[in-house]
N, C-alpha and C positions, 0 to 999 in steps of 0.2 A: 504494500500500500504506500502509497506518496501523497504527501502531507498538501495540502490544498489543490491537488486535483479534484474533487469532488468538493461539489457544493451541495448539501441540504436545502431544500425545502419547506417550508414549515407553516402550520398555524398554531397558536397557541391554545384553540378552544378543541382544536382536536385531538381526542385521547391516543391514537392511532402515531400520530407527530409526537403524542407527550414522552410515550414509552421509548420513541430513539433520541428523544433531547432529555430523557434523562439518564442514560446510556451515556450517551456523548459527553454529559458534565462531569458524571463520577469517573470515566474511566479518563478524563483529562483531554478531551480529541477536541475541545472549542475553536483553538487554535487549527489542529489538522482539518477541520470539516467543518469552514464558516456556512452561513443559514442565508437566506434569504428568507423571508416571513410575510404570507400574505394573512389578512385580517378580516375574509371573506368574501362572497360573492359576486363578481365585475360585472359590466353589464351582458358580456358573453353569456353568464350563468354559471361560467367555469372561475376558480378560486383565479385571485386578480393578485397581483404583484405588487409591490411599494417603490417609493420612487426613495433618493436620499434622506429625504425631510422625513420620512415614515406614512406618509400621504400616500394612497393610488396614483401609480403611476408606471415608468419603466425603472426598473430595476438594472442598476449600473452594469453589474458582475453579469446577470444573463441578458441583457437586452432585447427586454420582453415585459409585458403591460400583463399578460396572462399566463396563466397554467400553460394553457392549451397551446399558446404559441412556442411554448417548451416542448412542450411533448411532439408536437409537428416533424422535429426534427429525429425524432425517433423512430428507426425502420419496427415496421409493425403494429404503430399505435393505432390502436384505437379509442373513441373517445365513451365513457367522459376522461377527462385526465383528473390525477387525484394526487394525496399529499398523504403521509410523505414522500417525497420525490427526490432521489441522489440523483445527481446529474454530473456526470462526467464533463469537466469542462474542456479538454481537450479535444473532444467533438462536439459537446452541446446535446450528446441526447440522454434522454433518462438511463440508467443502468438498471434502475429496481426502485420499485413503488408499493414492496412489501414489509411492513414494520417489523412483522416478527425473523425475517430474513435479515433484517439491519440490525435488529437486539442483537442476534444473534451474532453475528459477522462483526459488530463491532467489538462483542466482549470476547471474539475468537482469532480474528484473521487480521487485528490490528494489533497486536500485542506491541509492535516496534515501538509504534508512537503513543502509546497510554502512559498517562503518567509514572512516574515510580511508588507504589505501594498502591497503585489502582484495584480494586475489588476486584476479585474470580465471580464475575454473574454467572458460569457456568463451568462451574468445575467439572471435573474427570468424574471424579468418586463422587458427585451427586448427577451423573447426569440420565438416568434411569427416573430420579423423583423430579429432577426439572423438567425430563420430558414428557412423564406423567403428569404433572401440573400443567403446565403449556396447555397440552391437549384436553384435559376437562377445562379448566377456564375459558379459554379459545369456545368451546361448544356451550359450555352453559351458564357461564357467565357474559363474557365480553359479545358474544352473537346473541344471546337470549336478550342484554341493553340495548342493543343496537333498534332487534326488532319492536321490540317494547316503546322505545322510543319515537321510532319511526315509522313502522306499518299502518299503512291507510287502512290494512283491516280487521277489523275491532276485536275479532275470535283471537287471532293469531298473536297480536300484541299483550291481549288477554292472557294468554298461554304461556307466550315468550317473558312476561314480568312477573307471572307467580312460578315461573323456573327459575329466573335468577334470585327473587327474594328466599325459595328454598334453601338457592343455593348459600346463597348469605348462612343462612339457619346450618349446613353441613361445615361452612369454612368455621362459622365462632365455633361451633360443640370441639371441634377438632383443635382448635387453637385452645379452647376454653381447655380441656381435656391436656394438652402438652404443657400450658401453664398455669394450672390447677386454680381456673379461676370458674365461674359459673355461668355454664352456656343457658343461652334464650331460650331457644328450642330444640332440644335433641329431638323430638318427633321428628324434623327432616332428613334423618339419619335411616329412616325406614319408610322416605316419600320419595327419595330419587336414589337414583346408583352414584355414589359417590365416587370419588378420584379413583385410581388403581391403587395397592397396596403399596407400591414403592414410593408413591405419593403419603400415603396417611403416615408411613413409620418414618417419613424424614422429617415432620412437623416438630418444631418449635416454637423458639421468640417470631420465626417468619416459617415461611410454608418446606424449607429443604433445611433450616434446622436454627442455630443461633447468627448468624449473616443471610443477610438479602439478596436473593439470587437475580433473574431475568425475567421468573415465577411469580417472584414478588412484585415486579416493575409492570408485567403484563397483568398482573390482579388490581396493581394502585389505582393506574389512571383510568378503569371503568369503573371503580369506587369510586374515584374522586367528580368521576363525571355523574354518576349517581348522587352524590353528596350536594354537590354545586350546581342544582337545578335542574339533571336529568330526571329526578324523582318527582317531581312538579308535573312530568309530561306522561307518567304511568296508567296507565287505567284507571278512573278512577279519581283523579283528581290529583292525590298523592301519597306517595309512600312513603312508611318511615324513615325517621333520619338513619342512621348508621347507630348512633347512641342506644338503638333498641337492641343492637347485636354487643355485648360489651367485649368478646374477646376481640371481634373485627375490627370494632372502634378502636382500643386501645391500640393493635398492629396497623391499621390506618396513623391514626396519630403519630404513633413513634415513628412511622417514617416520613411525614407531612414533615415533622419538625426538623427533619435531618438535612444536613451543607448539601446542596446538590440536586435534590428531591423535587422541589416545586421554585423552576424558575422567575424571574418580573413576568414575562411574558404571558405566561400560564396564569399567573398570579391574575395578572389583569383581565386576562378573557374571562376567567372564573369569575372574578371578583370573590377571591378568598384573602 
């Protein structure tokens, strides 16, 4: 890897962006992988670009008002174009527009450039419980928010937000249970199939044991997006806060509070 060939992408209100910009802080890449940031909607309908001032407009580094006019230069695109987006700037076309692909890759394939004492998000010997995590989150948490959030049809979003508030209910008992504190609901332990087994026995302070893996990064920022107004948008009017789950909340919190964790940028689209 070589250090500012690649440019990021970014929004701050999307969870999706959250999880490889907070990748990219902890393991020290700010410098190796500067951002471009757009702040929503252009009049294309595709996410729109900033100009120096932080305004809409063209964006210096890529020279481009929009997504779209980015991704154009990519053999194979099709639209819509999305974020987060690497873009190689020695040709200008996107490389990869998938976050867990970038979590991943950065806390693997950059090790040159991370900082010195940068966190293992995915270690050797945990990597059986990270990949068992990834993968039920990915299905039932972070896709069950999305659709919850978003489906125009009232059954399906129905479905997809009493899967994720279960899921809530499976991740506190389990945390609740590793750090002998007292879960909400254990009844969700016998409403859905929880994690794989190599997932439950590595639970700790965080989900693969006492340090924060890639697990923990792909769990945060659909919490955090649940927390800071996607719970507003659930069926129903709204769901509880996070405070009803107390092991979640507390493993939310400690790492809300941590160097790295929740940037300005994030900070302000949330308005946390």
């Amino acid at each position: 890897m070589e250090a500012g060939r690649y440019r990021l992408v970014a929004a701050g209100s999307c969870p999706w962006c959250r999880r490889v910009l907070i990748a990219r802080r902890l393991l020290g890449l700010t410098e190796a992988i500067p951002v471009s940031w757009s702040y929503g909607k252009g009049a294309d309908g595709y996410w729109e670009l900033t100009g120096p001032d932080g305004e809409p407009g063209a964006d210096p580094a890529l020279g481009a008002r929009s997504l779209a006019e980015v991704y154009e230069k990519t053999p194979g695109y099709e639209p819509p174009p999305t974020v987060p987006a690497l873009v190689d700037m020695t040709t200008g076309e996107v490389v990869s527009d998938d976050s867990g692909d970038m979590l991943f890759d950065l806390s693997t394939a950059w090790w040159d450039l991370q900082r010195e004492g940068a966190p293992d998000l995915y270690p050797l010997n945990r990597r059986n419980s990270t990949d068992a995590w990834d993968e039920w989150i990915g299905s039932q948490i972070n896709t069950g928010h999305a659709v919850a959030t978003h489906s125009k049809d009232p059954e399906k979003a129905a479905a997809a937000a009493n899967g994720v508030l279960v899921g809530f209910d499976v991740i506190d008992t389990l945390l609740a249970r590793a750090t002998r504190m007292e879960a909400s609901r254990e009844d969700g332990l016998t409403m859905l199939d929880g994690p794989a087994l190599s997932a439950v026995v590595s639970i700790g302070q965080f989900l693969c044991g006492d340090k924060p893996t890639g697990s923990d990064i792909r769990l945060f920022t659909t919490v955090q997006s649940y927390e800071y107004g996607g719970r507003q948008h659930y069926p129903g009017g709204e769901a509880p806060s996070i405070s009803f789950w107390p092991a979640l909340a507390r493993w939310f919190r400690a790492l809300e509070g941590r160097s790295g964790w929740v940037g300005p940028e994030e900070r302000s689209a949330l308005g946390c």
